[in-house]
C-alpha positions in Angstrom: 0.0 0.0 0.0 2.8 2.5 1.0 4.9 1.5 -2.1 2.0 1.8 -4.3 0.2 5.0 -3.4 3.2 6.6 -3.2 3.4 5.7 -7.0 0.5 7.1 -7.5 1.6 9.8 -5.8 4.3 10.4 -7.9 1.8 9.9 -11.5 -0.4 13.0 -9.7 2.7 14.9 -9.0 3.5 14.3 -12.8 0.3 15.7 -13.9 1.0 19.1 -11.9 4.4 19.6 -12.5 4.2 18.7 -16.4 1.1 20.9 -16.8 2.6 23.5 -14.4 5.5 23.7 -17.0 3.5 23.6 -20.1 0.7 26.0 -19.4 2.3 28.8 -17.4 1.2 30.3 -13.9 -2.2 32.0 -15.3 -3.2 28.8 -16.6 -2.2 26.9 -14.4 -3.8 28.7 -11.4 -6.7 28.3 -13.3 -6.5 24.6 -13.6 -5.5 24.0 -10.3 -8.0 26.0 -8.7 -10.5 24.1 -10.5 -9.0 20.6 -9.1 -9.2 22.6 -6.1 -13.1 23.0 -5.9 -13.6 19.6 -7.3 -11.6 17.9 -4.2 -13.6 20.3 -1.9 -16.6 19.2 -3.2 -15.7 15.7 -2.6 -14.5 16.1 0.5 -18.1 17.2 1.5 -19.2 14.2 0.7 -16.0 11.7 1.4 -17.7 10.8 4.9 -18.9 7.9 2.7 -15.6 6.9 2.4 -15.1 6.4 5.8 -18.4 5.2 7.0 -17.8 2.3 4.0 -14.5 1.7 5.2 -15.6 1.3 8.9 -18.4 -1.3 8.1 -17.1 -3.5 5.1 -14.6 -4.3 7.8 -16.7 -5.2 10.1 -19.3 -7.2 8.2 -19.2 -10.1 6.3 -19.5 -11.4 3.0 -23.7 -11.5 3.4 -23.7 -8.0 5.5 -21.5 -6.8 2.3 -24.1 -7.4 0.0 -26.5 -5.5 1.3 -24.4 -2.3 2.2 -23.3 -2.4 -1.3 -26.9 -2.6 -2.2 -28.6 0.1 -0.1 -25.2 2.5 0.0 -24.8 2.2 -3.9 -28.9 3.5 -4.2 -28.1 6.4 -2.2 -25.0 7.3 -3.7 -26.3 6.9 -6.8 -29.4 9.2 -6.2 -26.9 12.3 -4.4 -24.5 11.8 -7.5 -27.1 12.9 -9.8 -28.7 15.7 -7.9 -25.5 16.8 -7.1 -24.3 16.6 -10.6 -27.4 18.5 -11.9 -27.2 21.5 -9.3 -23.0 22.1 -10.4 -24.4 22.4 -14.2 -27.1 24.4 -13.8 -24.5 26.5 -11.2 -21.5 26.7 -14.1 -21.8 30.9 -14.7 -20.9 31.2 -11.1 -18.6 29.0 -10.9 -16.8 30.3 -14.0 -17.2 33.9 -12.4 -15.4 32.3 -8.9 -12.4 30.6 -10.4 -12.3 33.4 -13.7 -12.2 30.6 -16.3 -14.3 29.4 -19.0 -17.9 28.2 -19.4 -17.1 24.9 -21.0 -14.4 24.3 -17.9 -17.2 25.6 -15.7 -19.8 22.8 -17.1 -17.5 19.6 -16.9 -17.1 20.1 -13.3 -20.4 18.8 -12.3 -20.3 16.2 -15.2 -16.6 14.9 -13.4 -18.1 15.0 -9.9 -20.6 12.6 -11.0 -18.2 9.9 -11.8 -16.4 10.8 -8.6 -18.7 9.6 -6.3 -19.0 6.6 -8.1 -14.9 5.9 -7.2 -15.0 6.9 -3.9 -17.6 4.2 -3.4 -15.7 1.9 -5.2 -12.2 2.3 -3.1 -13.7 2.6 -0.3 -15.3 -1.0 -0.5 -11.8 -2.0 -1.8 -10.2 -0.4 1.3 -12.6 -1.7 3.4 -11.5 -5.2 2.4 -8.3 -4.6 2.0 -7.4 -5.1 -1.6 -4.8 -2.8 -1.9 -3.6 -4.0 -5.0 -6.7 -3.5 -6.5 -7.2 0.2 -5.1 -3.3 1.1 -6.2 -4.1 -0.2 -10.0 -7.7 2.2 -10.0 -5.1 5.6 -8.7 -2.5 4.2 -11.8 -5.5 4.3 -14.0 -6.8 7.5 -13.0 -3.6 9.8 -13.5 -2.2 8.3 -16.6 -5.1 9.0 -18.4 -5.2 12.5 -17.3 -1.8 13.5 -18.3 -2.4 11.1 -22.0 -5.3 12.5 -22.5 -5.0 15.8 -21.5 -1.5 16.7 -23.3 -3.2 15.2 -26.1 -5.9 17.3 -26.2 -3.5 20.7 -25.0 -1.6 20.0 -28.0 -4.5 19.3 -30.3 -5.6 23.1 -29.4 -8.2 22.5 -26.6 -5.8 24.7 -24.1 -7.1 24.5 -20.7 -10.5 22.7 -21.7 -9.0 20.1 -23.0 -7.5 19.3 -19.8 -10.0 19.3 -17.8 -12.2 16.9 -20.5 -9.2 14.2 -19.9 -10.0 14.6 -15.8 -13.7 13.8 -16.8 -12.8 10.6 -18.9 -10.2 9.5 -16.6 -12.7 9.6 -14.1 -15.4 7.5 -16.2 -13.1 4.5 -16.4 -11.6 4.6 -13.4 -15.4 4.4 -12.5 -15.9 1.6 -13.9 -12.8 -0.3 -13.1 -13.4 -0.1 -9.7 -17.1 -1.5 -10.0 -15.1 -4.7 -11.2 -12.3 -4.9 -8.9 -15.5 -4.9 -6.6 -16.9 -8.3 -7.2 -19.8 -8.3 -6.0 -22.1 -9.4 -8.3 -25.9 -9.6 -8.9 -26.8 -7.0 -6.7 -28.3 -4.0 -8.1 -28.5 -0.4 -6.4 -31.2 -0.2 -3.7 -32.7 -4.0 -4.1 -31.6 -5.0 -0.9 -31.6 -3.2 2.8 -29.2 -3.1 5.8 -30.2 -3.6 8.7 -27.7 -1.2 10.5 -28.9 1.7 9.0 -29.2 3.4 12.4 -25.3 3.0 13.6 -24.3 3.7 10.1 -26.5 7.7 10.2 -25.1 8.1 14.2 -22.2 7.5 13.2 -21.7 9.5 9.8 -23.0 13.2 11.0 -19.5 13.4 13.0 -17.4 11.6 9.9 -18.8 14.0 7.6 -18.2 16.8 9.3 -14.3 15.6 9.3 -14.2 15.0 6.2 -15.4 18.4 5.2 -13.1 20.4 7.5 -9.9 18.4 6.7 -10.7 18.2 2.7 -10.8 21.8 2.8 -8.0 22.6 4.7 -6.1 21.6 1.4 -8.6 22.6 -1.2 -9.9 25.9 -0.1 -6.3 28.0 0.4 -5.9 27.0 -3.4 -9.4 28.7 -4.0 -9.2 31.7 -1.8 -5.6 32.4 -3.1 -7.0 32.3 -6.4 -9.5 35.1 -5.5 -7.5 37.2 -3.5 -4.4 37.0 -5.0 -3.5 38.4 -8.8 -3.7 35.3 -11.5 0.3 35.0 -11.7 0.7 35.0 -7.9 -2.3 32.5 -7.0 -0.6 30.1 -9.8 2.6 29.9 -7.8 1.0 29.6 -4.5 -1.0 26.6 -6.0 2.7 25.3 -7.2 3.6 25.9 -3.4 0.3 23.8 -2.0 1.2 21.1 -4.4 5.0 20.8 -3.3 3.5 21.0 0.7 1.2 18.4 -0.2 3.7 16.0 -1.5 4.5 15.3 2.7 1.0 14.5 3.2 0.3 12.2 0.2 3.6 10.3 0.9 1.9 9.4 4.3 -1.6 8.8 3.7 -1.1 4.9 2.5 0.2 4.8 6.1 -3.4 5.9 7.4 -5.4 4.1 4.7 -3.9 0.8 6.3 -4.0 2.1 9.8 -7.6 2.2 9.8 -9.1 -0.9 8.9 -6.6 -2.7 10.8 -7.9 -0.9 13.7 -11.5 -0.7 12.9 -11.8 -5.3 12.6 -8.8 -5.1 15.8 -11.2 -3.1 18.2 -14.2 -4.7 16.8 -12.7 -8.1 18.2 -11.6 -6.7 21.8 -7.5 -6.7 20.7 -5.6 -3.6 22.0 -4.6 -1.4 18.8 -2.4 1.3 20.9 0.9 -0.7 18.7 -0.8 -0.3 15.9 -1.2 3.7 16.4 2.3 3.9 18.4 4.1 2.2 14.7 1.9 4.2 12.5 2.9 7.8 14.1 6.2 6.6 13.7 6.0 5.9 10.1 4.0 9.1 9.3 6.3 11.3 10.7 9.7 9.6 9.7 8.4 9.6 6.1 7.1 12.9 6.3 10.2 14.1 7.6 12.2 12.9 4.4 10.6 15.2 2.7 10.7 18.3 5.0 14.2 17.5 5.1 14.9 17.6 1.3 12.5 21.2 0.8 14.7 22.2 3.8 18.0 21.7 2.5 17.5 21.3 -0.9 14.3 23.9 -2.1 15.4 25.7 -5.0 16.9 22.3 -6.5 13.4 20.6 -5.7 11.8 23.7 -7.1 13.9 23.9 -10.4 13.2 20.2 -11.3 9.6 20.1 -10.1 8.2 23.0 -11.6 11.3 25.2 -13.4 12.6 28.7 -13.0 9.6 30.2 -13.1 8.4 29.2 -9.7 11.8 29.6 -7.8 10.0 32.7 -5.7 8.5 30.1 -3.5 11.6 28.8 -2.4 11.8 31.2 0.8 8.4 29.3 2.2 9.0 25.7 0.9 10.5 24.5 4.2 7.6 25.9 6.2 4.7 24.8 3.8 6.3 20.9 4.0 6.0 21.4 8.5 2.2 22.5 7.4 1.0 19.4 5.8 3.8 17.0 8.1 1.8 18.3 11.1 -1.6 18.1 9.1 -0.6 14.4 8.4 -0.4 13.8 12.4 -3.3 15.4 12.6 -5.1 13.3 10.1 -4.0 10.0 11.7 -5.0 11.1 15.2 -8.4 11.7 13.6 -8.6 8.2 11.7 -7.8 6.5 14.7 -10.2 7.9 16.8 -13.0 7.4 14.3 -11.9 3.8 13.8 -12.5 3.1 17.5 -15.4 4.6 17.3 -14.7 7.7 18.8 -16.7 11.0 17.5 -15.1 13.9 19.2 -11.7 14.4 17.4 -13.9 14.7 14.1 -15.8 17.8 15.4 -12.4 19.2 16.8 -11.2 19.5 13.2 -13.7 22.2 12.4 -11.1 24.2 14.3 -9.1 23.6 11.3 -11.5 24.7 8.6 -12.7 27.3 9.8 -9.4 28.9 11.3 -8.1 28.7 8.0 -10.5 30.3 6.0 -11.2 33.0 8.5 -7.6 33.9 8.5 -7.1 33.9 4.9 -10.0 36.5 4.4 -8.6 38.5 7.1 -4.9 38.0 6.0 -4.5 37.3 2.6 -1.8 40.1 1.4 0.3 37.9 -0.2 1.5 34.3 -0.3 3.8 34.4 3.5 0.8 35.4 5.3 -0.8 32.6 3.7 1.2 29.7 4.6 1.6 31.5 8.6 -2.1 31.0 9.0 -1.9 27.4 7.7 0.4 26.6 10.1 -1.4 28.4 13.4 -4.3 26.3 12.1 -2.8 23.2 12.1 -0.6 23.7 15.6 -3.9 24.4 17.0 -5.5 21.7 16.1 -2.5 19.3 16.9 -2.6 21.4 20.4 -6.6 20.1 20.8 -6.1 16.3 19.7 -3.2 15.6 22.1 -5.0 16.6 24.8 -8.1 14.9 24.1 -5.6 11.5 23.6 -4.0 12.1 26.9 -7.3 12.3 28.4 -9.0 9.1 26.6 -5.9 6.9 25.2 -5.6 5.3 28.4 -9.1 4.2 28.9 
């Protein structure tokens, strides 16, 4: 899983840094702030993933069935309304992010199709078929950069682009519906009968999910509307390189959980289990800091080129952002897999600290990244003293 996402990683990477080169810091700002709003959209709605990953692996091959019947008629029913309200919404969308209509319209049509792979993986998580999920991520960014060089070259500019995010989101859709298996059961034919836990249970996941999915969605957005085009196109360069420590340890947390989740569900202690997973998250995280440390304006020359070398003075402290975000995260994940609510409504201290601080601060890319990083330390601050409070009980 760590070897694998981590390629994965590295194929998303790809796609920013090769279209960061090729279509400047306008365009690019452009682009990424509309990946932006697309991953905070989903992150509204990526409690799913966590409520699925909680009871696929707890449940068993019957129990499956009918979660992947009653869950797949729901998701299927929000997808479309969803999907309708974003393209009848594509003038303001287009006025928010300053790009064009046609981008504007494909973002409903891709967040259609997204829903679609989040249930997917997160059945695959859920039953730990890793090899599976990695092959669906593979999928996913090597058709977007195909596809969407293709079209750049064949004159489509920017909406081009975005059309090969749409497709690459269709198959990977449909690949992970087979990787799946489970077979003969259509959407909403059958019901489960923990219906109850599975609502108690998902009002505190989706509010996690909302707050942390935007912490690294909505700086992109709000940099693009504050700041001029050229300037909110190198901070986006900037959230990307950050994020780079955080994706490198997620694979870390995607294991953690289940493992947790079907430990605690049988009685078995799982404080190793957190104890070696901190471990790895920050070691690996680290690496990284240490290289943006010692190293930025070589990592920023063969990342994203000359162009982008004025981020080099906030490199180092972007990569602390997202290593303590990562710690953050897996406290969080832990918590929920145990099933313990609080830490989840602790990280609206994160959203909303962020994006109050941005408004009110927002005069250039420094002040930026310093109220990242008071958001994070203070919700780091909050989760270690709920653990020293609870972890012993």
């Amino acid at each position: 899983m760590l070897v694998g996402t981590n390629f994965v990683n590295f194929l998303a990477y790809i796609y920013h840094l090769f279209f960061g080169r090729i279509l400047g810091p306008s365009l690019y700002g452009e682009l990424a702030a509309i990946i932006s709003l697309i991953s905070l959209f989903t992150s509204i709605f990526g409690f799913f993933s966590v409520v699925i990953v909680k009871f696929v692996s707890m449940e068993d091959n019957e129990g499956r069935k009918r979660l992947f019947s009653w869950l797949g008629g729901i998701i299927k029913k929000v997808a479309i309304v969803c999907s309708v309200i974003l393209l009848l919404s594509y003038p303001l969308i287009a006025k928010i992010l300053f790009t064009n209509s046609l981008s504007a319209i494909q973002v409903g049509l891709i967040m259609f199709f997204t829903f679609f792979i989040i249930f997917n993986n997160s059945f695959l998580e859920g039953l730990l078929r890793f090899k599976e999920l990695v092959i669906v991520g593979m999928v996913t960014w090597s058709i977007r950069i195909v596809a969407g060089y293709l079209l750049f070259r064949l004159g489509f500019s920017l909406s081009g682009v975005v059309f090969a995010i749409l497709v690459s989101n269709l198959v990977s859709a449909w690949i992970g519906k087979n990787f799946v298996r489970i077979k003969g059961v259509k959407f909403g034919s059958l019901i489960y009968e923990k219906r109850k836990e599975i609502v108690k249970y998902a009002l505190p996941v989706l509010i996690m999910t909302v707050a942390t999915g935007a912490f690294i969605s909505q700086d992109v957005v709000l940099a693009r509307y504050f700041l001029s085009p050229h300037d909110s196109g190198i901070y986006a360069a900037l959230a990307t390189m950050g994020k780079m420590v955080l994706y490198a340890s997620v694979p870390i947390i995607g294991v953690m959980f289940p493992l947790v989740s079907q430990s605690h569900t049988k009685g078995f202690k799982t404080g190793k289990i957190l104890l070696l997973s901190g471990m790895a998250t920050f070691f690996v995280g680290l690496f990284v800091v240490a290289l943006y440390h010692f190293f930025p304006e070589t990592a920023v020359r063969v990342l994203y080129g000359q162009k982008y070398l004025t981020i080099v003075p906030y490199l180092g402290r972007i990569g602390i952002v997202y290593l303590i975000y990562s710690l953050d995260l897996l406290l969080v994940s832990y918590f929920l897999s145990r099933s313990k609510v609080v830490p989840a409504y602790l990280t609206l201290i994160l959203a909303l600290t962020q994006v109050i601080g941005i408004t009110l601060f927002h005069s250039g890319i420094g002040q930026i990244v310093n109220v990242s990083t008071f958001s994070v330390l203070l919700l780091f601050g909050a989760l270690n003293i709920y653990s020293v409070a609870k972890l012993g009980k």
